[in-house]
Kinemage of the C-alpha trace (Angstrom):
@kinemage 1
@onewidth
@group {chain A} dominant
@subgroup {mainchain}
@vectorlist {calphas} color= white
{ca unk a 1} P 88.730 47.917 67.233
{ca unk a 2} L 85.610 50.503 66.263
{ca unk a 3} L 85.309 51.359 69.721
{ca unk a 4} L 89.140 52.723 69.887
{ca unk a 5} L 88.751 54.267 66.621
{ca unk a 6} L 85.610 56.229 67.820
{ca unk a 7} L 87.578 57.522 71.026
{ca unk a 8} L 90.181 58.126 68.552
{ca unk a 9} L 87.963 60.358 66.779
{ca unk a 10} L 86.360 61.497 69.594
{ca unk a 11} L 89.934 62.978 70.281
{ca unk a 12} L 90.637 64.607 67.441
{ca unk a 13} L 87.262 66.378 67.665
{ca unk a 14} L 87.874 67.662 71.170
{ca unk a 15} L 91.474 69.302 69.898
{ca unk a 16} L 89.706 70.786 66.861
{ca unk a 17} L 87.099 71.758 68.752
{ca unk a 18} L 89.403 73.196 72.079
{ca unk a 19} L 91.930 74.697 68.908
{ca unk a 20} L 88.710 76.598 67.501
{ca unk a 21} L 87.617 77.684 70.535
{ca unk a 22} L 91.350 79.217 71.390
{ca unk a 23} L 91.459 81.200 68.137
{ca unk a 24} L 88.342 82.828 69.002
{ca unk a 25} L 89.655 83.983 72.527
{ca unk a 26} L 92.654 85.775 70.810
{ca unk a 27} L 90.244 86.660 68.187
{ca unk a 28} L 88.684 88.893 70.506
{ca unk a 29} L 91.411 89.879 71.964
{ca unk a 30} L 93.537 91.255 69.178
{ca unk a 31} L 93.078 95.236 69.237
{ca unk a 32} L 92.156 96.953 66.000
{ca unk a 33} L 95.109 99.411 64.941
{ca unk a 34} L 93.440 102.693 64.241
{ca unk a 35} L 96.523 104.888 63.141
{ca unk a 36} L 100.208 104.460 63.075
{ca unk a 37} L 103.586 107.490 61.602
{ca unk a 38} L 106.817 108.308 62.307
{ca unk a 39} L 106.070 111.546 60.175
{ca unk a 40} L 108.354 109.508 57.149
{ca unk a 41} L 107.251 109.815 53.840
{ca unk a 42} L 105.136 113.207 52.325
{ca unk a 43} L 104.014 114.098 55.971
{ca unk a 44} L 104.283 117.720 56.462
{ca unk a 45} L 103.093 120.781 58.488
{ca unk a 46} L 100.597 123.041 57.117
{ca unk a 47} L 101.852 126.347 57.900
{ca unk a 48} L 99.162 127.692 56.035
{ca unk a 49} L 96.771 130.369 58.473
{ca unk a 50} L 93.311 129.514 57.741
{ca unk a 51} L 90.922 132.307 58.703
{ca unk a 52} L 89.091 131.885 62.316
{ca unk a 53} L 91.325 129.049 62.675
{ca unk a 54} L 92.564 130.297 66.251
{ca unk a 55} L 96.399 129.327 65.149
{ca unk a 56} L 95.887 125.981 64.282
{ca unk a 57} L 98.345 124.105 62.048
{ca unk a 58} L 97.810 120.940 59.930
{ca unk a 59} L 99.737 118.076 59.943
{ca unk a 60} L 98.867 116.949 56.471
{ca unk a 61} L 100.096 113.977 53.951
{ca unk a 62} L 100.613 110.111 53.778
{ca unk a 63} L 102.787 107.916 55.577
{ca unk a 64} L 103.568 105.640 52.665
{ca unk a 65} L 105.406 103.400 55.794
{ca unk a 66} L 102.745 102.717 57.536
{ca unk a 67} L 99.609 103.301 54.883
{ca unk a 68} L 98.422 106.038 57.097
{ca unk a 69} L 97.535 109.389 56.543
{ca unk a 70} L 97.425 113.252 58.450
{ca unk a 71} L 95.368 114.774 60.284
{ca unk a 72} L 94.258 111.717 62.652
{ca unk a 73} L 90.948 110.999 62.337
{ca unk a 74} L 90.204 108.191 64.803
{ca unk a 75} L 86.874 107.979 67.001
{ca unk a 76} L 85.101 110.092 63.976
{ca unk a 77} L 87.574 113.479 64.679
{ca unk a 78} L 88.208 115.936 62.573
{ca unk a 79} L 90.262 119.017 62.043
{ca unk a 80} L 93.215 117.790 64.471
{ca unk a 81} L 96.075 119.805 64.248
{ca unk a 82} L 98.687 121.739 66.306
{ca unk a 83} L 97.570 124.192 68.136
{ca unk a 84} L 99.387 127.694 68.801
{ca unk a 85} L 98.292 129.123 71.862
{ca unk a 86} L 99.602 132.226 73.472
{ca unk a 87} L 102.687 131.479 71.498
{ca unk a 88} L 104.035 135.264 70.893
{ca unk a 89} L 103.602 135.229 67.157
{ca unk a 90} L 105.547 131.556 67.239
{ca unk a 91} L 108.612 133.268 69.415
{ca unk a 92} L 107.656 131.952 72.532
{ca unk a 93} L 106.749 128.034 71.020
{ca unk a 94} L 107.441 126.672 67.880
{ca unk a 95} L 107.313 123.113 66.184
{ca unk a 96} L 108.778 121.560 63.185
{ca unk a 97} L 109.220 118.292 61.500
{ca unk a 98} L 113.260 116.946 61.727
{ca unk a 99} L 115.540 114.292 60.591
{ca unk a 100} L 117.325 113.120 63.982
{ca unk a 101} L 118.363 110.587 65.071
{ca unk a 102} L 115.811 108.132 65.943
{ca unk a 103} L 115.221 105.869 69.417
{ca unk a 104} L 116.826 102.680 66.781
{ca unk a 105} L 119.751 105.297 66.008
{ca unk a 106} L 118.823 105.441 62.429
{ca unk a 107} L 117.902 108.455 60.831
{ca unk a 108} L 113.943 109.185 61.151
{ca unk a 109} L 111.668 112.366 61.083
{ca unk a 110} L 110.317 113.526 64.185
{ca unk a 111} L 108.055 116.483 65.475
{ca unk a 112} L 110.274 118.752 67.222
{ca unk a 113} L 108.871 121.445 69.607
{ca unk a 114} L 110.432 123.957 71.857
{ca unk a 115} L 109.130 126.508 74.395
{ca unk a 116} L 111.293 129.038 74.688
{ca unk a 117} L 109.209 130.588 77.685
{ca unk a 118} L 106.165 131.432 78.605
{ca unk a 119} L 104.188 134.543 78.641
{ca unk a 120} L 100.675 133.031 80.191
{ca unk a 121} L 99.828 129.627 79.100
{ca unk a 122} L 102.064 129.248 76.374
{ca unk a 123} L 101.908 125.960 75.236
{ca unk a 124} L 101.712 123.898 71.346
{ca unk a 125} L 99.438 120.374 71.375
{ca unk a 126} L 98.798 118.426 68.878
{ca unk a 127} L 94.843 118.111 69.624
{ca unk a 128} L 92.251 115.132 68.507
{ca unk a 129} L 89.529 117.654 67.969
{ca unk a 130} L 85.772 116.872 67.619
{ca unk a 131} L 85.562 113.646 68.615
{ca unk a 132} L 82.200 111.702 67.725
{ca unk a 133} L 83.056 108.742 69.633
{ca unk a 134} L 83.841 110.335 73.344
{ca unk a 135} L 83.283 106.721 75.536
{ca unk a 136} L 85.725 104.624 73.483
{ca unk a 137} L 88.571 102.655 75.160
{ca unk a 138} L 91.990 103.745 73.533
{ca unk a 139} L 95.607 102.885 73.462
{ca unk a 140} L 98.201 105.553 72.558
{ca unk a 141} L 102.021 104.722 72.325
{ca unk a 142} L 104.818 106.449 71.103
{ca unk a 143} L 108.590 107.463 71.956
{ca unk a 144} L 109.622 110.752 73.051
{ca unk a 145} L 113.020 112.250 73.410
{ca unk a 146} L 113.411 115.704 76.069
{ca unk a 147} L 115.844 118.134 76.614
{ca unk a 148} L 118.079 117.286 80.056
{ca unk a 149} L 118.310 121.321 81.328
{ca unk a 150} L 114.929 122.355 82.169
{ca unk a 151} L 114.053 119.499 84.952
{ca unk a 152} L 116.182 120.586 86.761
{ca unk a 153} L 115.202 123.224 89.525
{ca unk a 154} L 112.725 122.895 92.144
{ca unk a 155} L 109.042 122.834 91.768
{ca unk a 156} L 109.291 123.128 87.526
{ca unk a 157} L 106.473 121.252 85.827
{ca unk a 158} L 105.809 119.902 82.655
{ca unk a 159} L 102.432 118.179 81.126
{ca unk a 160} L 102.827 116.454 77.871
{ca unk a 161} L 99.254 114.232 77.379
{ca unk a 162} L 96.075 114.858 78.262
{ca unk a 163} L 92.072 114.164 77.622
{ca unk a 164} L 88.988 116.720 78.644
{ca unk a 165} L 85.349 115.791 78.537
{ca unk a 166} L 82.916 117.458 77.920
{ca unk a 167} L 82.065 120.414 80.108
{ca unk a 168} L 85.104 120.511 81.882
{ca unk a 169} L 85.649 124.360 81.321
{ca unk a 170} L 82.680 124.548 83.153
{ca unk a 171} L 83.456 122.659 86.142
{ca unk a 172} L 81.625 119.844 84.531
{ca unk a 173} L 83.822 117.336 82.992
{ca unk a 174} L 86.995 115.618 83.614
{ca unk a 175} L 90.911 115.178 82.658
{ca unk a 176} L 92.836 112.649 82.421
{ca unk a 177} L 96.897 114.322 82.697
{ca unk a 178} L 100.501 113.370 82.521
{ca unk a 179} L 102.844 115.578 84.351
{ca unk a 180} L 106.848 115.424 85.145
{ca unk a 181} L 107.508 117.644 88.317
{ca unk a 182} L 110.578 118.386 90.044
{ca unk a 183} L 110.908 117.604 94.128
{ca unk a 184} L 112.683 120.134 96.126
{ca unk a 185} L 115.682 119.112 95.574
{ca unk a 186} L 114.896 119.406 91.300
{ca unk a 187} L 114.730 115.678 90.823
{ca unk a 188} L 112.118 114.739 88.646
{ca unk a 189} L 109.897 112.301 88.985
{ca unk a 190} L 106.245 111.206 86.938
{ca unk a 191} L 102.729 112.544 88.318
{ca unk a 192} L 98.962 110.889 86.829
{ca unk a 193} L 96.156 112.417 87.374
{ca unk a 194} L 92.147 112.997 87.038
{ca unk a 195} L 90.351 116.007 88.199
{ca unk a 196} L 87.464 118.370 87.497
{ca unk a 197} L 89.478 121.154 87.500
{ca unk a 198} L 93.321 121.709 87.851
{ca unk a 199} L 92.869 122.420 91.223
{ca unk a 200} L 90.763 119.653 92.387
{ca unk a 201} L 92.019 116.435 91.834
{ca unk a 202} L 89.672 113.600 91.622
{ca unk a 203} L 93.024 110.983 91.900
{ca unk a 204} L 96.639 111.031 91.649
{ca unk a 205} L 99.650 109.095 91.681
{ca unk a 206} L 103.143 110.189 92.105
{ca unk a 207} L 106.140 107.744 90.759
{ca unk a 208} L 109.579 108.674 92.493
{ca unk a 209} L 110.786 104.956 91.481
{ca unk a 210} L 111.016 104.930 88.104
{ca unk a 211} L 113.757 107.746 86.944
{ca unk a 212} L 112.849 110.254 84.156
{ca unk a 213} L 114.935 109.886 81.338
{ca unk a 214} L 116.235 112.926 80.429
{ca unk a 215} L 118.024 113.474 76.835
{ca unk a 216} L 117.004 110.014 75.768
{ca unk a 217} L 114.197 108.432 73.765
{ca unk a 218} L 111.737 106.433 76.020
{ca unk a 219} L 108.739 104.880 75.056
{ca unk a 220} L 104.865 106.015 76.751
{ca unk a 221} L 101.881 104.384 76.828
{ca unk a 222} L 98.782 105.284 77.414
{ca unk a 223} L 95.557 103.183 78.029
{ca unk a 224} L 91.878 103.939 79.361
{ca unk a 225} L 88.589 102.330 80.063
{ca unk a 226} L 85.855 105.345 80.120
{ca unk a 227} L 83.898 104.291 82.837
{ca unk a 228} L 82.259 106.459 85.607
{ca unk a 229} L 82.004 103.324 87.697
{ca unk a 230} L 84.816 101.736 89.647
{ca unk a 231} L 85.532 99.304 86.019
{ca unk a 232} L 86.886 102.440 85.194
{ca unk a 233} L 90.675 102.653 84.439
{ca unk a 234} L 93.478 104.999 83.523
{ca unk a 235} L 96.948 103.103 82.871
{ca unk a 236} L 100.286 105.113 82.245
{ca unk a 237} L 103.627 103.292 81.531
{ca unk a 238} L 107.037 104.269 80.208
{ca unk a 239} L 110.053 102.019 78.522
{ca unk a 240} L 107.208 98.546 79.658
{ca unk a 241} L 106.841 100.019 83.445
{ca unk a 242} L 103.813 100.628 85.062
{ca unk a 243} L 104.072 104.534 86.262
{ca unk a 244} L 99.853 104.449 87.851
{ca unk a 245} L 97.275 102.443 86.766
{ca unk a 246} L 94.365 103.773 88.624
{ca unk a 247} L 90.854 101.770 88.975
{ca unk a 248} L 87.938 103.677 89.167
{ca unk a 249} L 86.436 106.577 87.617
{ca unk a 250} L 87.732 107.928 84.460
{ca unk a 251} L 84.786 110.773 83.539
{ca unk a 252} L 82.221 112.544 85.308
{ca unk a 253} L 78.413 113.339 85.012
{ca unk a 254} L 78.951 110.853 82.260
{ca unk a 255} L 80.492 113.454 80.143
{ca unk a 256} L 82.561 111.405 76.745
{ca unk a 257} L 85.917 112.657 75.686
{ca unk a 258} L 86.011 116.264 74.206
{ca unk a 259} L 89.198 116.334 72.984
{ca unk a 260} L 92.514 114.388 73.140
{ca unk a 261} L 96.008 116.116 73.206
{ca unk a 262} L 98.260 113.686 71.905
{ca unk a 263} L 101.382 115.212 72.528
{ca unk a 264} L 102.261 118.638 74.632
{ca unk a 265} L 104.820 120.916 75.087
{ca unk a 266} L 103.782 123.148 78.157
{ca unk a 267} L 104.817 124.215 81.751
{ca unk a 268} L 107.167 126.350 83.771
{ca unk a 269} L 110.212 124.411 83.029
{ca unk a 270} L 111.544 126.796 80.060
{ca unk a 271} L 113.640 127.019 77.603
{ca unk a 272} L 112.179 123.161 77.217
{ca unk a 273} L 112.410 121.170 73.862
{ca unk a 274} L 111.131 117.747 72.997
{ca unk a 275} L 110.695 115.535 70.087
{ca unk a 276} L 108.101 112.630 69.216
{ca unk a 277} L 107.896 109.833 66.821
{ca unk a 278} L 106.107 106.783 65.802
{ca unk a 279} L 102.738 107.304 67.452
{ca unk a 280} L 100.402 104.046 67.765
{ca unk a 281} L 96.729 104.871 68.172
{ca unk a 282} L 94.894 100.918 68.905
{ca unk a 283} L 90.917 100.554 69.888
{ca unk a 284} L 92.483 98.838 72.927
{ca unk a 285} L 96.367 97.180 74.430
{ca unk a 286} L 97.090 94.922 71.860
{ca unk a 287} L 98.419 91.888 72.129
């Protein structure tokens, strides 16, 4: 009878024990959530022109949602904002923040942004800027709505995320890109890509399977290991499918991330509009 009640015991033990041991794997697998808006609440843009501030406007104010406040900060930034460049005194790119309807169909605020064209390298990101942290891993998810009109001729282009290291305006360093190109025949399809310059790509990956949905919300993701080793990786999906993950490298001359631009409006597919909403920023996938 004391022997059966020992194994018994003995069993109990070995769940509690197996149970504890469980927890602890998702433990460490759970992702820390590092920011989170849908630009609800008091979130505004700055339209304020600070001096030597090279056009840069602040997305400023609390997300009472989500607990989360403007400009992002993650990875010890600061001073993120949108960023005006070659924008024809805000004629040839503009951005606001709008009530539309949202990729639920409720009502939500988004950031809206529209090139109208382009008169070099006209273009309005919303950049991470001075990162402290440059060989993090990092998640980034949120849904984006674009215009259906300008993907629609041949060889048009448009980027909308990116990373730089360090020295890569000096040949240096290394991006990590998201493109949409058109084909000859001005079907669009998805392009990933690292390089060391925009002519020399490192990698690439073009996706012709998965169909670019065009004046409708989708959802991106996007999810790297810095590495300049082949543990390396740089993952890109859209609405849960896999557009590249490529293995390998994802810097170079072990250069950390510069800067990180979140969202983009910019290429030779103009007039071009877009909006964004409820960005995820995680210290890994989650869960």
């Amino acid at each position: 009878m004391k022997k059966q009640i020992s194994i018994a015991i003995l069993g109990i033990l070995i769940i509690v024990i197996s149970c504890q041991k469980r927890e602890e794997v998702i433990a460490s697998n759970t992702s820390k959530l590092l920011f989170k808006s849908g630009f609800e609440s008091d979130v505004y843009i700055d339209n304020h022109v600070y001096e030597n501030s090279e056009d840069y406007r602040f997305i400023k104010g609390k997300d009472n949602e989500t607990g989360f406040s403007w400009p992002i900060d993650i990875l010890g930034a600061s001073e993120s904002a949108l960023h005006y460049i070659d924008d024809d005194n805000h004629q040839a790119v503009y951005s606001e923040i709008q009530t539309v309807t949202g990729h639920n169909g409720n009502l939500t605020k988004a950031l809206y942004s529209i090139e109208n064209y382009n008169t070099g390298v006209t273009q309005c990101p919303y950049e991470i800027l001075n990162i402290q942290e440059g060989t993090r891993d990092l998640y980034i998810k949120y849904w984006i709505k674009m215009d259906s009109a300008s993907l629609v001729q041949p060889d048009m282009w448009r980027a909308i995320f990116e990373y730089k290291t360090e020295g890569y305006a000096d040949n240096d360093g290394f991006r990590l890109i998201a493109f949409i190109y058109t084909d000859n025949d001005g079907i669009p399809y998805w392009h990933w890509q690292g390089d060391e310059n925009p002519s020399t790509p490192i990698w690439e990956i073009d996706n012709k399977k998965l169909a670019v949905p065009l004046n409708k919300w989708f959802l991106t993701e996007f999810y790297w290991h810095w590495s300049e080793g082949n543990d390396g990786r740089a993952l890109w999906k859209v609405n849960g499918q896999v557009i590249g993950d490529h293995h390998g490298p994802t810097t170079r001359n072990s250069k950390p991330i510069d800067f990180i631009i979140l969202t983009q409006i910019y290429g030779n597919a103009n007039p071009k509009y877009q909006w964004i909403d409820d960005i995820e920023i995680w210290e890994n996938i989650p869960e």
